[in-house]
Backbone bond lengths (Angstrom), bond angles and torsions (degrees), N, CA, C in turn:
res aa  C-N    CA-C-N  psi(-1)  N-CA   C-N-CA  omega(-1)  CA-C   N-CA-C  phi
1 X - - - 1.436 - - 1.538 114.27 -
2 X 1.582 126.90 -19.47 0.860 113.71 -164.68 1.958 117.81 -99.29
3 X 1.382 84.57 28.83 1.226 107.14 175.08 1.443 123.45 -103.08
4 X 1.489 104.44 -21.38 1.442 105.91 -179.57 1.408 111.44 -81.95
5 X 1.664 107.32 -35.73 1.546 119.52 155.33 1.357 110.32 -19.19
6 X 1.622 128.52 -52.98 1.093 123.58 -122.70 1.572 100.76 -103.57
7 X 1.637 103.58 -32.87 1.116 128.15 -169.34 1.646 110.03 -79.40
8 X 1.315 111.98 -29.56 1.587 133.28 -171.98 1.778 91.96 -74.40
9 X 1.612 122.91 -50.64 1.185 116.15 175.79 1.455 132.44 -46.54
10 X 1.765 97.68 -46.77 1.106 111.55 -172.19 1.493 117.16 -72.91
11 X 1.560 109.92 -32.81 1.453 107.87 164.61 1.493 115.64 -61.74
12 X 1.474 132.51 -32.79 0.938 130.28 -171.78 1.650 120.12 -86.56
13 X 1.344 109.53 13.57 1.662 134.42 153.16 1.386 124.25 -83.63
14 X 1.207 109.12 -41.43 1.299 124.72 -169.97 1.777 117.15 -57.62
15 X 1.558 122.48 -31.21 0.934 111.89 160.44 1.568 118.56 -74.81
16 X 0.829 114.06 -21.32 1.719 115.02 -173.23 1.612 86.10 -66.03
17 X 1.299 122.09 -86.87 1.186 114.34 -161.38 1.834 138.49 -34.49
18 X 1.388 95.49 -28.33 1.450 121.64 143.76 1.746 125.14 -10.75
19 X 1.730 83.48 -74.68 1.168 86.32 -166.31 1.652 114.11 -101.90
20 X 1.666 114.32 35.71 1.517 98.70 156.08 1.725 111.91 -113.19
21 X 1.260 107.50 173.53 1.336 114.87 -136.69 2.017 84.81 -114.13
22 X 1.608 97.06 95.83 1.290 89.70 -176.60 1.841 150.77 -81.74
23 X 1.837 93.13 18.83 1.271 102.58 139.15 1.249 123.90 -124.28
24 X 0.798 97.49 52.01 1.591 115.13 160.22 2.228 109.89 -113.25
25 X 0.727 110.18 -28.08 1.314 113.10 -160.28 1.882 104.09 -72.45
26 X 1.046 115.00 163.68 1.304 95.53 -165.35 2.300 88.39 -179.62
27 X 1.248 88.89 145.20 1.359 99.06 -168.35 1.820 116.76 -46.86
28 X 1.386 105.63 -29.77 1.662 120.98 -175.37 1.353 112.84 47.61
29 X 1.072 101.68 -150.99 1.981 110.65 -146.60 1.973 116.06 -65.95
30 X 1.351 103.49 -27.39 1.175 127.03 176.92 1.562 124.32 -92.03
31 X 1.598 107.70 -17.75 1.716 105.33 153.74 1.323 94.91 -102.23
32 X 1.688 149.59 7.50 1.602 118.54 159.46 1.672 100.23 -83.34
33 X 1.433 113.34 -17.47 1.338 72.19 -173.95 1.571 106.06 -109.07
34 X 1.201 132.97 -2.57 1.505 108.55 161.51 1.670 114.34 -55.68
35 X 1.472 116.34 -51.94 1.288 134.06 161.82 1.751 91.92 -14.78
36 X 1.670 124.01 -80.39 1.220 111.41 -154.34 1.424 111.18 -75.70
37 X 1.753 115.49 -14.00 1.460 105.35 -162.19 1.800 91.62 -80.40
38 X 1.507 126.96 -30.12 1.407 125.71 158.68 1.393 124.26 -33.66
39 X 1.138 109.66 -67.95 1.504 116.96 177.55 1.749 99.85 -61.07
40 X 1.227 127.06 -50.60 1.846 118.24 179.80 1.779 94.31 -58.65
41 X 0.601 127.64 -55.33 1.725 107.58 -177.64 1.399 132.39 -57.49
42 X 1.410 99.59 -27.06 1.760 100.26 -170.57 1.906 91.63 -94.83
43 X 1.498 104.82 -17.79 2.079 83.53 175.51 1.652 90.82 -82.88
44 X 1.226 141.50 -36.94 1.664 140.66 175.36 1.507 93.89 -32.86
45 X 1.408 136.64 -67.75 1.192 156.57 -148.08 1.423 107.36 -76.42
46 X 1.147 126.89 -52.93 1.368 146.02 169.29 1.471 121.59 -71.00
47 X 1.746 104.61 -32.44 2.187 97.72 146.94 1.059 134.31 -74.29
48 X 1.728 103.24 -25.81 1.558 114.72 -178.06 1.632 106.88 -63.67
49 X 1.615 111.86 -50.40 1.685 125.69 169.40 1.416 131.60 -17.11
50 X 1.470 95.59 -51.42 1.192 152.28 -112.82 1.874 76.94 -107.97
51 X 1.289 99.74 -92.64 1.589 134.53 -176.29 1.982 89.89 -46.23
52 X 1.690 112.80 -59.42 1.822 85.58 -164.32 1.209 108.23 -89.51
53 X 1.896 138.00 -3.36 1.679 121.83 142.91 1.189 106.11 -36.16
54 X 1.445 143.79 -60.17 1.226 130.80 -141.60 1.789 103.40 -93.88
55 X 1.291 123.42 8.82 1.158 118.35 141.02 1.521 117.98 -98.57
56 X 1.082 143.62 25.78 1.496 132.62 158.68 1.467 106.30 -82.88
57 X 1.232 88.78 151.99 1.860 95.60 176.53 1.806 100.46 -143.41
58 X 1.225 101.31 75.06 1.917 111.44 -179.24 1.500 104.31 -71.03
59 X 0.891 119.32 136.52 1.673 128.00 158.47 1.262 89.51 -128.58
60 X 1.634 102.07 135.08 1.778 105.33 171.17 1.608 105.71 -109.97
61 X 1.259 99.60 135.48 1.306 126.20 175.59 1.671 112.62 -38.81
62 X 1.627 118.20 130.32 1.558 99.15 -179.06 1.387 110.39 -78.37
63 X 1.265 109.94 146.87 1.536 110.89 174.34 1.639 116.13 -71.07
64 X 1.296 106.12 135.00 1.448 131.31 -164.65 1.565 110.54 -49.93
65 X 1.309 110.46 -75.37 1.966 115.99 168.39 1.523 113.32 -40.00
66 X 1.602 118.45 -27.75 1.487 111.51 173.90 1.262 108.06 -82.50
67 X 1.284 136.85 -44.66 1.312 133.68 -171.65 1.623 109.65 -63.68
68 X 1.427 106.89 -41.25 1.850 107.19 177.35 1.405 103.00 -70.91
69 X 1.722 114.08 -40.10 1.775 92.91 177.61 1.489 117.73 -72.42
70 X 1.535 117.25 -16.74 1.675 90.29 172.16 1.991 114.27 -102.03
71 X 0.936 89.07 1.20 1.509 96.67 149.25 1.770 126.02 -79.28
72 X 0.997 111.88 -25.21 1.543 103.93 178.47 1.951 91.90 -99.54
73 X 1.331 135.45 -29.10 1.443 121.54 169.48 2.118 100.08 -75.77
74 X 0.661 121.91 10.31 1.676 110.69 -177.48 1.768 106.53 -104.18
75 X 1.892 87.43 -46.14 1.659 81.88 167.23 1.334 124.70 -78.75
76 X 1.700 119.66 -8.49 1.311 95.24 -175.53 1.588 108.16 -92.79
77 X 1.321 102.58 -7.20 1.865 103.89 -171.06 1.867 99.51 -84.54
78 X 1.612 113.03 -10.82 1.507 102.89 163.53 1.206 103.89 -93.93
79 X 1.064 162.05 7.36 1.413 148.36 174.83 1.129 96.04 -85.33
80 X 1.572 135.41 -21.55 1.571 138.48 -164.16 1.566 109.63 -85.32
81 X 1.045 113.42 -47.05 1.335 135.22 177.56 1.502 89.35 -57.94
């Protein structure tokens, strides 16, 4: 039975929906402002970013095979001399 419930509701929507005018309809006051509280979080997110890049201080490590290859061309161009 609690299906006919369900079905009796749903018919009893069906005129409402009818009668709005569907270009007219439009997100209103409650999608501008999730809309803006979205956009206020991701610039929050993007100063915070923003602010702790500019405390890193990376130096990258030299890579190992480059440092031995210009170490084995440094000693051999002083043995020349």
């Amino acid at each position: 039975m609690p299906d006919m419930y369900a079905t009796q509701a749903l018919t009893d929507l069906v005129p409402l929906a009818d009668e709005l005018d569907k270009n007219k309809v439009t997100p209103g006051v409650l999608g501008f402002i999730v809309f803006a509280a979205l956009a206020a979080g991701v610039w929050l997110l993007m100063k915070s970013m923003n602010r702790h890049m500019g405390k890193v201080d990376f130096e990258e490590a030299p890579d190992p095979d480059a440092v031995a290859a210009e170490a084995t061309v440094g000693a051999g161009s002083a043995k020349q001399k």
